[in-house]
N, C-alpha and C positions, 0 to 999 in steps of 0.2 A: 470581640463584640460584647457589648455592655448593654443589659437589657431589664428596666426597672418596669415593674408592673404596678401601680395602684388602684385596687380595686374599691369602687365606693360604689351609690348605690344607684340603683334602674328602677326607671320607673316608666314602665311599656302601656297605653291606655288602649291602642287598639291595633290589630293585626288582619291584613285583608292579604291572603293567598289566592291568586287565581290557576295556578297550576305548579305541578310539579313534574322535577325528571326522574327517569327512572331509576338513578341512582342521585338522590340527597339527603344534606342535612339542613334541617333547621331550627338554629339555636336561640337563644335571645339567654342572655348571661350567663355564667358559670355552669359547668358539667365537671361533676366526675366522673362518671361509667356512661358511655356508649354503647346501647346494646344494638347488634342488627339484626333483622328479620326479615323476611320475604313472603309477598301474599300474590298467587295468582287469579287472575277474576275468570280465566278459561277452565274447561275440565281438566285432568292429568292426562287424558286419552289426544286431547290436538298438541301438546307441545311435544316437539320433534327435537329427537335428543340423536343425533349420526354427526360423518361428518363435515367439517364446515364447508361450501363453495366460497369458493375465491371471487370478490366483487371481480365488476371486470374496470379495468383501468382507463381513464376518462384525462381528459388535454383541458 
């Protein structure tokens, strides 16, 4: 597979997000470094760290 890339140039005038998920990205042109990070908005005392329950299985 043969795959040319030519980059020119962007020009973005406005940007409206209404929501996001809990695991994304959102880019608009070129990246080099991706860095990740996580923010909780609850205390460290309610998230429950044991082990997982099994969903139950649905037709």
């Amino acid at each position: 597979m043969n795959l040319t890339v030519v980059n020119k140039e962007i020009c973005v005038g406005h940007i409206r997000v209404l929501a996001v998920a809990s695991s994304s990205v959102f880019l608009v042109g070129d990246s080099k470094v991706i860095n990740c990070s996580s923010a909780f908005d609850t205390p460290p005392e309610s998230v429950l760290v044991g082990p997982l329950v099994p969903l139950a299985h649905t037709r």
